[in-house]
N, C-alpha and C positions, 0 to 999 in steps of 0.2 A: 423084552428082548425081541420080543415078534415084529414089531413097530420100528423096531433099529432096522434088523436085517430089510424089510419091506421098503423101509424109506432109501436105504442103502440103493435096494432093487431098483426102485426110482429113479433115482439118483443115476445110476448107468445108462437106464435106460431113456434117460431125458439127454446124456451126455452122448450116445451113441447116437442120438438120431441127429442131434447136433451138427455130429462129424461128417454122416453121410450125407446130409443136405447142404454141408456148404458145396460151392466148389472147388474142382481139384486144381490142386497147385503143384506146378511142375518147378524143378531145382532152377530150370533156364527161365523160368516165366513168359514160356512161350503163347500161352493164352493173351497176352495183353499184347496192342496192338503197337509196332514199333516203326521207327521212319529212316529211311534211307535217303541220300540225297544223288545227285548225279545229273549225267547229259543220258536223254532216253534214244534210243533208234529202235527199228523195227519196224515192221513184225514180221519176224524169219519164216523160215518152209516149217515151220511146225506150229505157226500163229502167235511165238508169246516174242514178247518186247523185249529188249535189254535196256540195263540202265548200267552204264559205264560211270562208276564213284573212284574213289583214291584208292581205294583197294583192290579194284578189280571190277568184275562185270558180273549182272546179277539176269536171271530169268524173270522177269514181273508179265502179269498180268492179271486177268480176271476184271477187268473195271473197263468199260466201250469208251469213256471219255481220254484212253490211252491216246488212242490215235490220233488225238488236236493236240500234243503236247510233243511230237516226230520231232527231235533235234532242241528239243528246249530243254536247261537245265530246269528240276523239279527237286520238290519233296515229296516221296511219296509216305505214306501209311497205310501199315495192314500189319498181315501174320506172314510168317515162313512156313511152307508148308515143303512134304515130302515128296509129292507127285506133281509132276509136271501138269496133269492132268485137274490138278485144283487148281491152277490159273487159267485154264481154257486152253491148255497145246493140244494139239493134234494127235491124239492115243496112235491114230493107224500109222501116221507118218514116224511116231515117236518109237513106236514098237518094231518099225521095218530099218530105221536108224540104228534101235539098241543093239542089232546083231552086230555092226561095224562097229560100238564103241567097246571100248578096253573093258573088260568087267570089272564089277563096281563103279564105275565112273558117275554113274546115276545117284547112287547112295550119298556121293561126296558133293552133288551139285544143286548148290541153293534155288529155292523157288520162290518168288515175293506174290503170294494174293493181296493186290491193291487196293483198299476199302476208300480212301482220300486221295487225291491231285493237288499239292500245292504248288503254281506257278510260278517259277524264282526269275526268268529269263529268256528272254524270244534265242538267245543264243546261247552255245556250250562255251563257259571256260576250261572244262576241264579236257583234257589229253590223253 
């Protein structure tokens, strides 16, 4: 009976370490690296890029080979992050900005960290 419970103890404790060594997985699967596509402009008074896709317009930055792709449509790839400040914007300019935006406004507005560049087009089709 001692050899049950002991192995049992094992047994958890082989299963726990399991757990805590993989990595964590999020409901959105936001760890995994995802691609946008779109015509790029920029770089605004707070330093980060827009990428204008079908849906709308996005914050990207954090990648220096941004700035050879001004006006060309793109794929990019990377993560979404929460702060403006993980793609390289302008903390002081962004912080003397946030008093004039509506609150919350920041919470609701996406930010692309760009890991890849891929080149679709010396020009924009999209509108």
């Amino acid at each position: 009976m001692k050899k049950f419970g002991f192995s049992i103890a094992c047994f958890l404790l082989v299963v726990s370490l399991a757990y805590a060594s993989a990595p964590p997985k999020d409901d959105n699967d936001s760890a995994k690296d995802k691609s946008i596509t779109g015509c790029l402009s920029g770089p605004d008074s707070e330093g980060a890029y827009q990428l204008k896709t079908d849906k709308g317009s996005v914050e990207v930055g954090g990648n220096d080979q941004l700035k050879d792709h001004v006006g060309h449509e793109v794929k990019l790839t990377g993560l979404w992050e929460k702060s403006g400040a993980a793609i390289g914007e302008n903390e002081s300019q962004e912080k003397s900005e946030s008093s004039a935006k509506p609150a919350g406004k920041e919470e609701n507005e996406g930010h692309f960290k760009v890991s890849k560049i891929d080149h679709i087009s010396d020009s924009c089709t999209m509108k």
